[in-house]
N, C-alpha and C positions, 0 to 999 in steps of 0.2 A: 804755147805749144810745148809738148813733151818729148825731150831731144830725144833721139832712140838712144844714145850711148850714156844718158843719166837717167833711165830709168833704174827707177828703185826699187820695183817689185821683184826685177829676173837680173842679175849680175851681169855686166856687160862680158863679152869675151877677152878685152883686155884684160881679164883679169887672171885669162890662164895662165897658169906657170907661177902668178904671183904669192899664193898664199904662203911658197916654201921660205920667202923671204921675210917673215917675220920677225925673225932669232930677237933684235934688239927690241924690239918693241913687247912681245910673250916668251921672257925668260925661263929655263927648264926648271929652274930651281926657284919656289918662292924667298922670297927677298926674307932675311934675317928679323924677328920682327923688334929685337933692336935698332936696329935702323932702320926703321922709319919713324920710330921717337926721335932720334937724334937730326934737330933741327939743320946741322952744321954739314949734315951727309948730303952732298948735292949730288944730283940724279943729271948725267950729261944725255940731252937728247937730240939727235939730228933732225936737221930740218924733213929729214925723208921720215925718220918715225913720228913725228908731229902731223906731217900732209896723210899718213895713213894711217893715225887713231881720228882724224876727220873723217876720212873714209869709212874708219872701223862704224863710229856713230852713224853714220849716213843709213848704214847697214842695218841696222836697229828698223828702219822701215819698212826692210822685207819682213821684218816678221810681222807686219800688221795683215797682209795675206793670209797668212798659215793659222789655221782653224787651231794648231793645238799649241799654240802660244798663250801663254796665261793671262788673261785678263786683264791684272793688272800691269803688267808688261806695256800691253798694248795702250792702257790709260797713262802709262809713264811718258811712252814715244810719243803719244798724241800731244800729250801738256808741252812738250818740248819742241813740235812740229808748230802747232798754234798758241804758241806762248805770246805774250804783250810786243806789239813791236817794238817799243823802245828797248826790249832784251836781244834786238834782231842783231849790235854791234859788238854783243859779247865775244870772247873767246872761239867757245866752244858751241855757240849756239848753231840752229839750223841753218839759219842766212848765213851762217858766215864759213860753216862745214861746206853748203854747195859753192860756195865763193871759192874758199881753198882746193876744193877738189874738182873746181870747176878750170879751175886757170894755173893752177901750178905744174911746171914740167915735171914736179916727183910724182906726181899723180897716177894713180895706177889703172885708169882710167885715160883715155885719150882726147886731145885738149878739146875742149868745148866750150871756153870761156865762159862769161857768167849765165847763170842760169838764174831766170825770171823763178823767185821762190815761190810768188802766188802763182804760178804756172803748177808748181808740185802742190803746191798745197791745198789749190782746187782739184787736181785731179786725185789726190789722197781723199777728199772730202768728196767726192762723187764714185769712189770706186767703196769707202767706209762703210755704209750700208750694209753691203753685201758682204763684207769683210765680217763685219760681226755679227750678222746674221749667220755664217757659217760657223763662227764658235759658238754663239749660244744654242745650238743644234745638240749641243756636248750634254747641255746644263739640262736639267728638268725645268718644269715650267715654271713652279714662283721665281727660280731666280731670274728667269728671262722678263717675269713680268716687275720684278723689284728694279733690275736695268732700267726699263722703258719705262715705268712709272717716277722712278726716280734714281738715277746713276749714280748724282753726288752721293748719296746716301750709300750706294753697292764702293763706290768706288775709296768714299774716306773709313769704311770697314776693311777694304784689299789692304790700303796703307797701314793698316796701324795692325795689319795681321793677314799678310799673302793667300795664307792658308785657311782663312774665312771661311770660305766657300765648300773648302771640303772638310773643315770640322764640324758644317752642320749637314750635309749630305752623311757624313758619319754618324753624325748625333741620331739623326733619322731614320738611319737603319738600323741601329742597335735599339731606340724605341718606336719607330712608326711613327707615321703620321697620324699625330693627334687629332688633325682635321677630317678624316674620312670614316 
């Protein structure tokens, strides 16, 4: 079951007030980009900014809702959401982001100890449908029909070029479609 205070689609209310606290974690200034070659430059982080770039990712799931989230966006969080489960003990992975932000008092978020991740991840996978039926609403129809006839194929085109999708909606306007 879906705790009310770890849903992922609508930000729980504990979260008012919180985003003003980010400073250490989304610095004003980007970082020197000498140093981030320099291997010897260590980066101090507190346990409190570690428990809320867990949360930060977590957040990555609301945008599978939102029709005007790019596509491949959406193919990124999903691969990361139903990734293999011997990757469920990583770091940063999904099991282990609701883990953190499920049980740690930095949590910005109120406690709710562990959360059953096939619990999210079935109700990600039955609300999905409709989630990307509403972006491909956006698209014209072959690209809708290139998806549902074959995705890996729409989706290892996103990867290796984001902007896919709209250099041929480009291409096609500046010549028409060949097919009609």
């Amino acid at each position: 079951m879906l705790h009310t205070s770890t849903s992922l689609v609508h930000p729980p209310a504990a979260l008012n007030g919180f985003m003003g606290a980010t400073q250490s974690v989304f610095p004003d200034q980007p970082p020197d980009p000498q140093s981030l070659d320099d291997p010897t430059e260590r980066i101090d982080w507190s346990e409190e900014d570690i428990v809320f770039l867990h949360w930060r990712l977590l957040q990555e799931i609301n945008q599978l809702s939102d029709p005007t989230t790019p596509l491949e966006d959406k193919f990124d969080t999903l691969r990361w959401v139903f990734t293999e489960r011997e990757k469920d003990q990583q770091p940063f992975s999904f099991v282990n982001c609701l883990r953190v932000v499920g049980c740690s008092p930095l949590s910005p978020i109120a406690y709710c100890g562990l959360v059953d991740a096939q619990d999210i991840r079935d109700h990600i996978r039955n609300k999905l449908k409709a989630w990307l039926s509403e972006s491909l609403e956006r698209y014209p129809q072959w690209v809708r029909d290139a998806i549902a006839s074959n995705p890996q194929w729409v989706e290892a085109r996103l990867a290796r070029n984001p902007q896919w999708i709209n250099e041929q909606l480009k291409q096609m306007s500046e010549q028409g479609d060949l097919f009609t």
